[in-house]
VODOMAR-11744 format. One record per atom (N, C-alpha, C): residue number from 1; residue in one letter; atom name; x, y, z. Coordinates in steps of 0.1 Angstrom, whole numbers, plus 5000, padded with zeros to 4 digits. Layout:
% residues N
<r resi="NUM" resn="a" name="CA" X="X" Y="Y" Z="Z"/>
...
END
This chain:
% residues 123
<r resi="1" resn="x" name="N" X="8312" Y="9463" Z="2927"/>
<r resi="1" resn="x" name="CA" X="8310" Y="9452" Z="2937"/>
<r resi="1" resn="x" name="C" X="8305" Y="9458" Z="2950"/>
<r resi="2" resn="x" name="N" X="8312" Y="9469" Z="2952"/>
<r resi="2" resn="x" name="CA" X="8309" Y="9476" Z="2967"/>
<r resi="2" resn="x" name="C" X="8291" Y="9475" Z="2964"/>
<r resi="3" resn="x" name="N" X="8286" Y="9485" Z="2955"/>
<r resi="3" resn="x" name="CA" X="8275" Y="9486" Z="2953"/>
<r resi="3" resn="x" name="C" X="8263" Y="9479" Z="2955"/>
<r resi="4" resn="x" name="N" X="8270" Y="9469" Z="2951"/>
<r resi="4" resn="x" name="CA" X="8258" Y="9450" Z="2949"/>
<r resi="4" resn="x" name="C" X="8262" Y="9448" Z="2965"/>
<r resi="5" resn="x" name="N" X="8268" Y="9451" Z="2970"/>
<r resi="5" resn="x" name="CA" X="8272" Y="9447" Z="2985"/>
<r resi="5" resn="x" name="C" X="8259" Y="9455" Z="2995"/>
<r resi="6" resn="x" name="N" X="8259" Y="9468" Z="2991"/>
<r resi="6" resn="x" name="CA" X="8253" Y="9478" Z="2995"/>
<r resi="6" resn="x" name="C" X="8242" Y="9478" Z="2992"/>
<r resi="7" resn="x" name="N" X="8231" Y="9471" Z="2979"/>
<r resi="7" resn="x" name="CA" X="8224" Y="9471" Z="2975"/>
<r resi="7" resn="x" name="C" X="8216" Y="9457" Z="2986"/>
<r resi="8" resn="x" name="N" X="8228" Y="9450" Z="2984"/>
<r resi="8" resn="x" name="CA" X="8219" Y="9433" Z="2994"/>
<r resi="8" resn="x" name="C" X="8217" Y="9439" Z="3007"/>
<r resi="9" resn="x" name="N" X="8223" Y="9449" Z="3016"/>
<r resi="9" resn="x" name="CA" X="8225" Y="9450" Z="3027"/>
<r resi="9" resn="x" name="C" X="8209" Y="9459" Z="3029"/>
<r resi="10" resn="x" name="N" X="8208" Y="9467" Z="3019"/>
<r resi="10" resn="x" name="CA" X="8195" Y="9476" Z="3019"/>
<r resi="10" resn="x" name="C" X="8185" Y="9472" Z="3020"/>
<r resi="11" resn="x" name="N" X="8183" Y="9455" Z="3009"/>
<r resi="11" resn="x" name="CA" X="8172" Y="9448" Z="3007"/>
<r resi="11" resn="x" name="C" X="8170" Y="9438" Z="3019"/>
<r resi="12" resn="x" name="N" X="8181" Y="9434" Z="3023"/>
<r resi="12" resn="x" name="CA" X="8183" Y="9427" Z="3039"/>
<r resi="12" resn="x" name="C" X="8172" Y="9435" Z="3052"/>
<r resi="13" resn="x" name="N" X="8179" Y="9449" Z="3053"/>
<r resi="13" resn="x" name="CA" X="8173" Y="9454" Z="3059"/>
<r resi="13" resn="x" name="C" X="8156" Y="9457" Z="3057"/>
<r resi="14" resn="x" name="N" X="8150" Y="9457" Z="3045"/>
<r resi="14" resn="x" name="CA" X="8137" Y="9460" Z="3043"/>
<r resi="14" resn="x" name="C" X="8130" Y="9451" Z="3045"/>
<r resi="15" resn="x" name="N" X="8138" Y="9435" Z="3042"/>
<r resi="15" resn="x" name="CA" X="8134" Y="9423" Z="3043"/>
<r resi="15" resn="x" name="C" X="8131" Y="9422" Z="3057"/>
<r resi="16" resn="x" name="N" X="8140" Y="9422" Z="3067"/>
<r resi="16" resn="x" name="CA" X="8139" Y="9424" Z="3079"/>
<r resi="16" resn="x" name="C" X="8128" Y="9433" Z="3086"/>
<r resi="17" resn="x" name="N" X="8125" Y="9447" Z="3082"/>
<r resi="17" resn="x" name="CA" X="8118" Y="9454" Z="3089"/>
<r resi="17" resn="x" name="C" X="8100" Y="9452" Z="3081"/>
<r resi="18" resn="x" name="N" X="8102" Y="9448" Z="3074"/>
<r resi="18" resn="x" name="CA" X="8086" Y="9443" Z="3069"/>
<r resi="18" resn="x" name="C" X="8083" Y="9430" Z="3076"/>
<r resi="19" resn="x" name="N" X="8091" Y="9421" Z="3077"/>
<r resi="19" resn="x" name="CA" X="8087" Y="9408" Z="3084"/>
<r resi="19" resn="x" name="C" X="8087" Y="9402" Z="3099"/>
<r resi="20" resn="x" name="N" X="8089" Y="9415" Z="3101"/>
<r resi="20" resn="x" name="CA" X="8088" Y="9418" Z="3115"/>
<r resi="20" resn="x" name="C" X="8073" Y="9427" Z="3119"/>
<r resi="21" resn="x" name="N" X="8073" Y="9435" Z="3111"/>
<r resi="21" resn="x" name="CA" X="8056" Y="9440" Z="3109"/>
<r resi="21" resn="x" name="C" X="8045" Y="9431" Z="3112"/>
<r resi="22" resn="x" name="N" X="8047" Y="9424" Z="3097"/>
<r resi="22" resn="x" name="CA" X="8034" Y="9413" Z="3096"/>
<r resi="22" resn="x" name="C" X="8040" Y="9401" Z="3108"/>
<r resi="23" resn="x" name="N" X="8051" Y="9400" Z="3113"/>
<r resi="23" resn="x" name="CA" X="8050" Y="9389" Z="3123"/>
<r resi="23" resn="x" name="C" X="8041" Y="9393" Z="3131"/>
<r resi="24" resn="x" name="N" X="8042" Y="9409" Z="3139"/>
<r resi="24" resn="x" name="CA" X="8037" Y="9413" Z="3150"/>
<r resi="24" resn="x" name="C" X="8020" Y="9412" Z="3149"/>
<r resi="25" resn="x" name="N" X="8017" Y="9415" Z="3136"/>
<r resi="25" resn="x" name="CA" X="8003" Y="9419" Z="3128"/>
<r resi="25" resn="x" name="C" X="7997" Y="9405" Z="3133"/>
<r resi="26" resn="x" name="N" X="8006" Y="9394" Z="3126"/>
<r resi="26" resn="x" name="CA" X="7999" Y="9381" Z="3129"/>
<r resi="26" resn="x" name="C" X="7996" Y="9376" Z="3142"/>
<r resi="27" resn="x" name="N" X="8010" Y="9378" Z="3149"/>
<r resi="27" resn="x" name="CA" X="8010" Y="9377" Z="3167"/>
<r resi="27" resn="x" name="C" X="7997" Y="9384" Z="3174"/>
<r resi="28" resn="x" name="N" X="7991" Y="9398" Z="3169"/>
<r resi="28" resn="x" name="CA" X="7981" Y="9400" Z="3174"/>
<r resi="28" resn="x" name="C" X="7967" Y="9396" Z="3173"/>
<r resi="29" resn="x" name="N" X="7970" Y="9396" Z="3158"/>
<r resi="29" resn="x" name="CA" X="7956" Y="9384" Z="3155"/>
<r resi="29" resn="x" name="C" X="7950" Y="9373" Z="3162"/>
<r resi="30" resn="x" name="N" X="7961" Y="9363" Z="3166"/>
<r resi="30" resn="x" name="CA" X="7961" Y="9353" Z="3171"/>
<r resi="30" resn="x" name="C" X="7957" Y="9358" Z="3182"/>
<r resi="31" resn="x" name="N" X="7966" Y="9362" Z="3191"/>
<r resi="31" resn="x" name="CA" X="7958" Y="9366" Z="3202"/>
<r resi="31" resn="x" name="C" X="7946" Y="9370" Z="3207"/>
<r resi="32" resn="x" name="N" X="7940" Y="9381" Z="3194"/>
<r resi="32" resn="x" name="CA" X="7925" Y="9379" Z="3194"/>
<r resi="32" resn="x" name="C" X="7915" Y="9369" Z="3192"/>
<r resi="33" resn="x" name="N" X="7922" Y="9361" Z="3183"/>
<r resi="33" resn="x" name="CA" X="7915" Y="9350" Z="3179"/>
<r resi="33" resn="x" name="C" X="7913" Y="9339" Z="3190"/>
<r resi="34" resn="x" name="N" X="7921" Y="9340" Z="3201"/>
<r resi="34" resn="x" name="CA" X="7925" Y="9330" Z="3209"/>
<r resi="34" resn="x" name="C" X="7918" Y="9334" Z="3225"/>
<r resi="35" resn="x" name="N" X="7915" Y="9348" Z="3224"/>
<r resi="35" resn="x" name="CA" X="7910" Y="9356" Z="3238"/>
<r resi="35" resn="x" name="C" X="7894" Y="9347" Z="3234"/>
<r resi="36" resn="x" name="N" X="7885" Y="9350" Z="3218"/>
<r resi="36" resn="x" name="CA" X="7878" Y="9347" Z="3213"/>
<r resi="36" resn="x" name="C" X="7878" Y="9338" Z="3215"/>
<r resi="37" resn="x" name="N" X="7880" Y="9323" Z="3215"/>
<r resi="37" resn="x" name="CA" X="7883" Y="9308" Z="3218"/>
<r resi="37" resn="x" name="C" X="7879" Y="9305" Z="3232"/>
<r resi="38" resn="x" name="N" X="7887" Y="9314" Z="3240"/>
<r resi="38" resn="x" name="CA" X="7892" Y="9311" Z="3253"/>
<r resi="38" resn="x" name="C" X="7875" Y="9320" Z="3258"/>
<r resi="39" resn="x" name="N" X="7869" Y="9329" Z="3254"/>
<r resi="39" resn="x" name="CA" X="7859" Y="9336" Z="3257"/>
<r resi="39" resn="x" name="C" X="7843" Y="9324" Z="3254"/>
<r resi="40" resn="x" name="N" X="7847" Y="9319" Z="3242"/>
<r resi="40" resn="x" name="CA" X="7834" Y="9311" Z="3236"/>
<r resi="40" resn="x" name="C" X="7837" Y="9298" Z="3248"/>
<r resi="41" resn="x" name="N" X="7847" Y="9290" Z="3249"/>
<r resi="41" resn="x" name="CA" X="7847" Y="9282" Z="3259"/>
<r resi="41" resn="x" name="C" X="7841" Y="9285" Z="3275"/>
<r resi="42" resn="x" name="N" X="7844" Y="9297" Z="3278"/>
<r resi="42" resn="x" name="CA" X="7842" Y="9305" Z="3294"/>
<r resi="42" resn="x" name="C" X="7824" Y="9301" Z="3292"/>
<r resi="43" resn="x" name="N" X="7823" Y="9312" Z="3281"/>
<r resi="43" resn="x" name="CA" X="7805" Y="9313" Z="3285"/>
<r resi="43" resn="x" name="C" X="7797" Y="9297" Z="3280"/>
<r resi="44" resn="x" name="N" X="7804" Y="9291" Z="3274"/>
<r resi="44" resn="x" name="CA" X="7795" Y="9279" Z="3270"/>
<r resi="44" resn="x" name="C" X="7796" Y="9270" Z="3288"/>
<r resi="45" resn="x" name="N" X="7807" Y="9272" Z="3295"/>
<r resi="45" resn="x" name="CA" X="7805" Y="9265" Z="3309"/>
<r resi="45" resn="x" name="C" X="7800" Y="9274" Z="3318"/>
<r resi="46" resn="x" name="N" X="7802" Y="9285" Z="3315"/>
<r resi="46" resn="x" name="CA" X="7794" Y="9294" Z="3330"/>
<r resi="46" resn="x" name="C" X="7777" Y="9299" Z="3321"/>
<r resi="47" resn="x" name="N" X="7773" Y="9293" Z="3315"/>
<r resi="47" resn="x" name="CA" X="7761" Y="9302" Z="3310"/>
<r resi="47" resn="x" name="C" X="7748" Y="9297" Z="3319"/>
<r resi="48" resn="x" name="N" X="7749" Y="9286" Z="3327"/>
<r resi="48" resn="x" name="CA" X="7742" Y="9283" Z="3337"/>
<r resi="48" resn="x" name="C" X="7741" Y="9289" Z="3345"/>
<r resi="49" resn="x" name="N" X="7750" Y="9301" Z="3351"/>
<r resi="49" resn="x" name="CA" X="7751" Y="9305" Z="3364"/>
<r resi="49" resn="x" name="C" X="7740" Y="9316" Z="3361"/>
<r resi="50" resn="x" name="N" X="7738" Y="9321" Z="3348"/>
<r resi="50" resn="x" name="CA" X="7725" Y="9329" Z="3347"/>
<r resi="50" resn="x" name="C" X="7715" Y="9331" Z="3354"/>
<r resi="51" resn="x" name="N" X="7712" Y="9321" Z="3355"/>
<r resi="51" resn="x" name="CA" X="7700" Y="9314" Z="3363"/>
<r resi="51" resn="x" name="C" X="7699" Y="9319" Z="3378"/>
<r resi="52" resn="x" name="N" X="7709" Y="9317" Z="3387"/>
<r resi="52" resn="x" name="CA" X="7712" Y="9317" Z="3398"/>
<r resi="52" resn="x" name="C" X="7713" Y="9332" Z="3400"/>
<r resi="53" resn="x" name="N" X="7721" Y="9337" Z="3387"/>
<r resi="53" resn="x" name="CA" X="7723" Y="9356" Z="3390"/>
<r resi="53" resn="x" name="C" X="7713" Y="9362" Z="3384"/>
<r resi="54" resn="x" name="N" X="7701" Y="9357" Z="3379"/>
<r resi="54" resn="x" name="CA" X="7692" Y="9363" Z="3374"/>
<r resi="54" resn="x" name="C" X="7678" Y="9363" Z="3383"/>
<r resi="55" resn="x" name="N" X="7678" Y="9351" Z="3388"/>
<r resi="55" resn="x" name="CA" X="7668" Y="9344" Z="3404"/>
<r resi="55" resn="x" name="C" X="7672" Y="9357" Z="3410"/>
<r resi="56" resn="x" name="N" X="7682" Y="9362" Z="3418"/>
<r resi="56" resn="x" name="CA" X="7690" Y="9364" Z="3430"/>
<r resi="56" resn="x" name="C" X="7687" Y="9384" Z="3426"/>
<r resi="57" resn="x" name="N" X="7690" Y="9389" Z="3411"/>
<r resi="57" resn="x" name="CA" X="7688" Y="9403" Z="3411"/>
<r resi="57" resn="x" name="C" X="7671" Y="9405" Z="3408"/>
<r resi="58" resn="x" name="N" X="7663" Y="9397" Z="3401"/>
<r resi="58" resn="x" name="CA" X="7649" Y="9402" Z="3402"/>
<r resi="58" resn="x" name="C" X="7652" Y="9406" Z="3416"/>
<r resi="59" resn="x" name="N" X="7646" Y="9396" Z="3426"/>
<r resi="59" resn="x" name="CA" X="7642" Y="9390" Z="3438"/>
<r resi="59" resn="x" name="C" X="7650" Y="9404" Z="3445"/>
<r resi="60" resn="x" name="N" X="7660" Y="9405" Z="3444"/>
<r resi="60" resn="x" name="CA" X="7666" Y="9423" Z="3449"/>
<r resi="60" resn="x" name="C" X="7653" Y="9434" Z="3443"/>
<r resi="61" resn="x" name="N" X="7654" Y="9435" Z="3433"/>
<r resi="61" resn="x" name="CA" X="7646" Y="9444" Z="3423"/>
<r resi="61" resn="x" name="C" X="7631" Y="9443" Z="3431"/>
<r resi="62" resn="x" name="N" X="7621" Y="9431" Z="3426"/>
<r resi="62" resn="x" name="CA" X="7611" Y="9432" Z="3427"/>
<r resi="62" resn="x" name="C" X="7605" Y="9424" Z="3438"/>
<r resi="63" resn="x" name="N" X="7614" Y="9417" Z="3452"/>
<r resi="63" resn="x" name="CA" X="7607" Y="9407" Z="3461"/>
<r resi="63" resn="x" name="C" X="7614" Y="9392" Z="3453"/>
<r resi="64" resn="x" name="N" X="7610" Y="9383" Z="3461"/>
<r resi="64" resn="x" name="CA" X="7613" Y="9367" Z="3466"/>
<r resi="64" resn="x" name="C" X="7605" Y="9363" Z="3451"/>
<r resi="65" resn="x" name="N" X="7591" Y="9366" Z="3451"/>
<r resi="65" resn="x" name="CA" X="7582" Y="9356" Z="3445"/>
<r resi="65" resn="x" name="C" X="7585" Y="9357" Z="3430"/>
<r resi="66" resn="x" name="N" X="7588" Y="9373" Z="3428"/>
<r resi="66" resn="x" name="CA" X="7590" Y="9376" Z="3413"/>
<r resi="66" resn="x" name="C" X="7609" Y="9373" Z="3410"/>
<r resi="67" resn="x" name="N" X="7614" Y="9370" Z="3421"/>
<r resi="67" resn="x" name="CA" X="7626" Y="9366" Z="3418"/>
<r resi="67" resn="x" name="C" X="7626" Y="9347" Z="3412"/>
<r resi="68" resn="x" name="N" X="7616" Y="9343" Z="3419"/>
<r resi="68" resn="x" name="CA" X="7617" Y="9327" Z="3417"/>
<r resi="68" resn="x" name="C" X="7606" Y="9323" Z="3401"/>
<r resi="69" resn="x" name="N" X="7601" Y="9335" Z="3398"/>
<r resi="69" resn="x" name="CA" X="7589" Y="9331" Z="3385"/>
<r resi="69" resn="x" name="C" X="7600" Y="9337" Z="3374"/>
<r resi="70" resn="x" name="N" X="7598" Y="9354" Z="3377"/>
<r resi="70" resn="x" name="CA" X="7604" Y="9360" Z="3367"/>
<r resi="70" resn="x" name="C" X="7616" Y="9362" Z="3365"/>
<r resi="71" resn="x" name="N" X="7624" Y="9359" Z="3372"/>
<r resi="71" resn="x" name="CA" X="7640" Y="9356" Z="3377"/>
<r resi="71" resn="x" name="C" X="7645" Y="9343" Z="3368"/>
<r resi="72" resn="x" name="N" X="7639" Y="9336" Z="3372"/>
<r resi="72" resn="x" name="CA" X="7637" Y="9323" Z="3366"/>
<r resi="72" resn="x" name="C" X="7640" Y="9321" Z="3351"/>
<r resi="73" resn="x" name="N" X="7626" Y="9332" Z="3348"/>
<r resi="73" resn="x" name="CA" X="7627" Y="9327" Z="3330"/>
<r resi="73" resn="x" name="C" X="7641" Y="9337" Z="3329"/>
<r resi="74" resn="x" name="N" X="7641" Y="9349" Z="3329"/>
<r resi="74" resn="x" name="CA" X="7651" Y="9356" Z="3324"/>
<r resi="74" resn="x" name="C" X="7664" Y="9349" Z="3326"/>
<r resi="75" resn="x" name="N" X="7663" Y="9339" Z="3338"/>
<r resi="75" resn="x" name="CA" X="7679" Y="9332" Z="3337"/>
<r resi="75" resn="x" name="C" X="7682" Y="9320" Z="3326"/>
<r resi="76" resn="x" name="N" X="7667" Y="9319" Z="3324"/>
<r resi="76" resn="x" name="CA" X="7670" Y="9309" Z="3317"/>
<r resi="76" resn="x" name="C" X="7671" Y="9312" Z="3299"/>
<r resi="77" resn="x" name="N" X="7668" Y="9321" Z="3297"/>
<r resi="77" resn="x" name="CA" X="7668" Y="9329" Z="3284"/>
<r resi="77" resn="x" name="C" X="7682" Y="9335" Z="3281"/>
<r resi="78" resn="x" name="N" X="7687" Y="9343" Z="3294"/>
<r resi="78" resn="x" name="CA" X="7698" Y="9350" Z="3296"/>
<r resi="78" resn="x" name="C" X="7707" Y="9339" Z="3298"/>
<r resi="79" resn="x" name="N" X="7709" Y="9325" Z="3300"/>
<r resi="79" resn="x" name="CA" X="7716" Y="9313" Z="3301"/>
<r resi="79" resn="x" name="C" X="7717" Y="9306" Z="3287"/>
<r resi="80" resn="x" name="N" X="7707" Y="9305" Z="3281"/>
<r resi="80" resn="x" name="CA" X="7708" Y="9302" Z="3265"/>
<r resi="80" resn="x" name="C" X="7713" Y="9309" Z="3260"/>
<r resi="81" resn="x" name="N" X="7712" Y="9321" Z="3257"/>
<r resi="81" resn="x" name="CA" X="7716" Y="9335" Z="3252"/>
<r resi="81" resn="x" name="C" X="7734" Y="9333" Z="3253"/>
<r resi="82" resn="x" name="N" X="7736" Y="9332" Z="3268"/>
<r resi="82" resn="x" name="CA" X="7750" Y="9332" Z="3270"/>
<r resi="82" resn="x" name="C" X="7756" Y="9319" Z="3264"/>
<r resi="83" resn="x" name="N" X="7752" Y="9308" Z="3265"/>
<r resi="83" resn="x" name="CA" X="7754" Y="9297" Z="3261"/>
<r resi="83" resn="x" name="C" X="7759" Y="9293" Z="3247"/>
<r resi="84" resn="x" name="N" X="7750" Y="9298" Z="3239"/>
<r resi="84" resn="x" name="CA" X="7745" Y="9299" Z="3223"/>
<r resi="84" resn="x" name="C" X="7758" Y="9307" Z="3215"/>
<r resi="85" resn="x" name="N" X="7761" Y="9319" Z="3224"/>
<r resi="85" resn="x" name="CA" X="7775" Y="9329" Z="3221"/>
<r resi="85" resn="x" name="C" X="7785" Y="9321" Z="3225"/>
<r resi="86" resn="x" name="N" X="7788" Y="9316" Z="3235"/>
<r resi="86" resn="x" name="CA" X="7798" Y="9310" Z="3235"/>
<r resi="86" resn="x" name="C" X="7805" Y="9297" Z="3224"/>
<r resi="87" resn="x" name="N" X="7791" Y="9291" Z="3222"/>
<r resi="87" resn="x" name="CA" X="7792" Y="9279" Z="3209"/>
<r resi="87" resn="x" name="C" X="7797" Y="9289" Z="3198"/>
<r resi="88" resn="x" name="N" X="7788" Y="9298" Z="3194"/>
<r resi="88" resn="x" name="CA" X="7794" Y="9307" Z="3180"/>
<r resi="88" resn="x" name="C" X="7806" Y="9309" Z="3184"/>
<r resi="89" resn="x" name="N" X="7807" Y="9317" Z="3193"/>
<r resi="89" resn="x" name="CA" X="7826" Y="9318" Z="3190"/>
<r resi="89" resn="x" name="C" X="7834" Y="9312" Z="3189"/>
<r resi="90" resn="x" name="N" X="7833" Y="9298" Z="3197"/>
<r resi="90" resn="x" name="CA" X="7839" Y="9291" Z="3199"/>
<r resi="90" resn="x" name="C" X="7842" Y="9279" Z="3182"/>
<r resi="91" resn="x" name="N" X="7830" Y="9280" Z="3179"/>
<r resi="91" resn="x" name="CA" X="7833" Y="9278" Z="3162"/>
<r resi="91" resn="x" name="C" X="7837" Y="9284" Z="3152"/>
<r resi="92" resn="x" name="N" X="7834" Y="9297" Z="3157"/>
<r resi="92" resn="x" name="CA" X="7843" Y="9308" Z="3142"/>
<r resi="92" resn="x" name="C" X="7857" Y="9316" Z="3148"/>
<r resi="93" resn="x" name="N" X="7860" Y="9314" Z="3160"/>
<r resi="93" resn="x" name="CA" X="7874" Y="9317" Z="3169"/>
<r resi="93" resn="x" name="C" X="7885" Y="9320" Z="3157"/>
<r resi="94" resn="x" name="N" X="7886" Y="9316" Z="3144"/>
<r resi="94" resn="x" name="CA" X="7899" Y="9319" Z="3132"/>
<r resi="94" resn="x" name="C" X="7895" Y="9330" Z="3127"/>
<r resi="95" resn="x" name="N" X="7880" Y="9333" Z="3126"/>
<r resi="95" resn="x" name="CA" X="7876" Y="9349" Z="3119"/>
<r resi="95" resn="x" name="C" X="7873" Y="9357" Z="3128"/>
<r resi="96" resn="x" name="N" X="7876" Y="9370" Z="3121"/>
<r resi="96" resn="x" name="CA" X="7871" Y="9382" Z="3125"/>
<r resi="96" resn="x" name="C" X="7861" Y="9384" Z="3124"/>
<r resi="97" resn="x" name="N" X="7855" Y="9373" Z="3130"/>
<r resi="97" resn="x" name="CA" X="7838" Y="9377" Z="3125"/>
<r resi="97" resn="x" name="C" X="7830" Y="9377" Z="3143"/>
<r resi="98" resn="x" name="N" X="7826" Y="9391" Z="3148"/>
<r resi="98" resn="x" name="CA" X="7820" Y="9403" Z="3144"/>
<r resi="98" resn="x" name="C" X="7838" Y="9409" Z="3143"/>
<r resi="99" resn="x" name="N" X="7839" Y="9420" Z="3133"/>
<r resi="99" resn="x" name="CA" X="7850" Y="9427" Z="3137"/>
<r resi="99" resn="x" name="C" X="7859" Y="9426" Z="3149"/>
<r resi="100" resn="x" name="N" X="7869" Y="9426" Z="3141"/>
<r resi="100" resn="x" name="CA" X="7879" Y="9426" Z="3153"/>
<r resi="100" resn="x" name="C" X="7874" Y="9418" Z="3166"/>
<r resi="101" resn="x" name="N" X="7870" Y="9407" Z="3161"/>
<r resi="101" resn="x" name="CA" X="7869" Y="9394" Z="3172"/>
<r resi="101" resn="x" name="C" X="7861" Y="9402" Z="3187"/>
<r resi="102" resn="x" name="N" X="7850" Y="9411" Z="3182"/>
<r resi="102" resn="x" name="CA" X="7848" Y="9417" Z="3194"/>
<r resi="102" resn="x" name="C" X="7833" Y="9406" Z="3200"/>
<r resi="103" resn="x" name="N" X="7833" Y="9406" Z="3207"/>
<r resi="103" resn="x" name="CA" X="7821" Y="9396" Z="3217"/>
<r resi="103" resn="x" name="C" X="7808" Y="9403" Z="3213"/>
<r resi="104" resn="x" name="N" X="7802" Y="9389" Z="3212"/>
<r resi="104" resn="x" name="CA" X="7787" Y="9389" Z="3207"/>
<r resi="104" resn="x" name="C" X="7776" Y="9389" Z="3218"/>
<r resi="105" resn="x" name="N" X="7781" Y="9389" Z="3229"/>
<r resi="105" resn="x" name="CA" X="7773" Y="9391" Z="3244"/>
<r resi="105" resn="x" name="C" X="7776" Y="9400" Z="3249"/>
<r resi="106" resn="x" name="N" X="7771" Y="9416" Z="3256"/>
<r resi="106" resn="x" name="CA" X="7771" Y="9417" Z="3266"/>
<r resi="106" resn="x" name="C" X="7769" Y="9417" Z="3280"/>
<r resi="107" resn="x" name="N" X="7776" Y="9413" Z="3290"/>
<r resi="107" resn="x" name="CA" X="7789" Y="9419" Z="3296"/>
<r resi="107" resn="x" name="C" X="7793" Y="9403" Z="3285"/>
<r resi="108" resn="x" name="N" X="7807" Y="9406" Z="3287"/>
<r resi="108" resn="x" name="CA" X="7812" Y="9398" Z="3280"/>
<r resi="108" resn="x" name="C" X="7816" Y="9380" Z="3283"/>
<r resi="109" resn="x" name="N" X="7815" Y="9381" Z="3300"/>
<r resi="109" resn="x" name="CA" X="7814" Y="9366" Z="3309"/>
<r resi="109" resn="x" name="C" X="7806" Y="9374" Z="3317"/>
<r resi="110" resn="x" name="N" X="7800" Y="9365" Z="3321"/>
<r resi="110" resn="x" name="CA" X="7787" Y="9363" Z="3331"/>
<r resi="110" resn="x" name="C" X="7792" Y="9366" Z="3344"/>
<r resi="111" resn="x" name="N" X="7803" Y="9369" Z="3350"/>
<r resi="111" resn="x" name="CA" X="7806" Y="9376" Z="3359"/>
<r resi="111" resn="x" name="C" X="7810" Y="9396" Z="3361"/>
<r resi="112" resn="x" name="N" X="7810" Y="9394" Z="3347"/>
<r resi="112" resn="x" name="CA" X="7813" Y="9405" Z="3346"/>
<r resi="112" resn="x" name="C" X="7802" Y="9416" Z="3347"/>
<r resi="113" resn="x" name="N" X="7798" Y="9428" Z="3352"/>
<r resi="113" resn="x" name="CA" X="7783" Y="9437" Z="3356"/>
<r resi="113" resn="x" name="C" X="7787" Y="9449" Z="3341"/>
<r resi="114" resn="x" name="N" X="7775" Y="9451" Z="3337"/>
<r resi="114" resn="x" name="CA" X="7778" Y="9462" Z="3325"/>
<r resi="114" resn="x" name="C" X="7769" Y="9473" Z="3336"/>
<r resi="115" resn="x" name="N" X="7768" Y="9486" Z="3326"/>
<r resi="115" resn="x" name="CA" X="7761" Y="9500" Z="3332"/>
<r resi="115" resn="x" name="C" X="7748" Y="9493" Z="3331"/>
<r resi="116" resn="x" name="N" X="7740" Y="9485" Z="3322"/>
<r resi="116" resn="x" name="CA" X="7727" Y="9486" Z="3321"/>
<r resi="116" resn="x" name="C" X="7721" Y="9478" Z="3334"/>
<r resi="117" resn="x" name="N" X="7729" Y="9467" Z="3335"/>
<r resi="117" resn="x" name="CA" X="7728" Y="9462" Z="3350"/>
<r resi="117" resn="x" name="C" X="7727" Y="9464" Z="3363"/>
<r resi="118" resn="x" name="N" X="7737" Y="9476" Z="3365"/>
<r resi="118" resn="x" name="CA" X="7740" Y="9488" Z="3377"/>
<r resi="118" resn="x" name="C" X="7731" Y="9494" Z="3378"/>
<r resi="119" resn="x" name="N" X="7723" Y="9496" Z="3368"/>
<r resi="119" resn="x" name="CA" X="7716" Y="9514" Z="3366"/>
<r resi="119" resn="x" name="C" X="7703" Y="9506" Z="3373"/>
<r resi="120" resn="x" name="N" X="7699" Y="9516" Z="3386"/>
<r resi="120" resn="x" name="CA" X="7681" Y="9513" Z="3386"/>
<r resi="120" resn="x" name="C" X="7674" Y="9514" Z="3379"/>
<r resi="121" resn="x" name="N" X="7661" Y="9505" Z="3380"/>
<r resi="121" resn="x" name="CA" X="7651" Y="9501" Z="3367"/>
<r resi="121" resn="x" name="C" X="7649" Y="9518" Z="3368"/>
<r resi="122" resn="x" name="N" X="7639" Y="9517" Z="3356"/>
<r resi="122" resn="x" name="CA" X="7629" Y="9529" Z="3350"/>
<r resi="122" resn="x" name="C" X="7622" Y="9526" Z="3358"/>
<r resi="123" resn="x" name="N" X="7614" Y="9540" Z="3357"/>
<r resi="123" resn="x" name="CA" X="7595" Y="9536" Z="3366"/>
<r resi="123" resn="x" name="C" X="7590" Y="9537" Z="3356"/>
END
């Protein structure tokens, strides 16, 4: 009897430390899945601002005139672009789809500056 006592108390414990694993496993998931949600929502309402930050860095880069032509389209491409990603994620938010719920734009919100953005053009 001691045994069978000893044996439930073993299985108790394994019970316990496995289901505590996959809780944490799932807890993280979600979290990703939900940064991913919370991310596809962000860019589907700020993907407009493109425009305004895309006008405003030509026009730094190359002058006024090429900021209001060429600024222009690029905000408006780079505003779709942003836009478009936020709808996808925002509809596949339960999968890991790209891996590990990683973001299908970079920078990842439109406030955010990556290196390619910082770095001066090429000549």
């Amino acid at each position: 009897m001691a045994k069978r006592a000893v044996l439930r108390g073993v299985l108790a414990a394994l019970l316990l430390v496995t289901s505590g694993a996959q809780a944490s496993a799932e807890s993280t998931e979600a979290a990703k899945a939900f940064k991913k949600l919370t991310r596809g929502f962000v860019n589907i309402v700020t993907g407009w601002v493109e425009l305004p930050k895309r006008i405003q860095q030509t026009s730094e880069e190359s002058g006024a005139l090429s900021g209001f032509t060429w600024g222009l389209l690029r905000g408006l491409g780079y505003g779709f672009a942003r836009t478009a990603a936020g709808l996808y994620e925002l509809v596949t938010f339960p999968f890991p789809a790209p891996p590990d719920y990683e973001p299908v734009i970079q920078p990842e919100y439109v406030f955010t500056t990556s290196d390619r953005e910082t770095s001066p053009p090429h000549p």
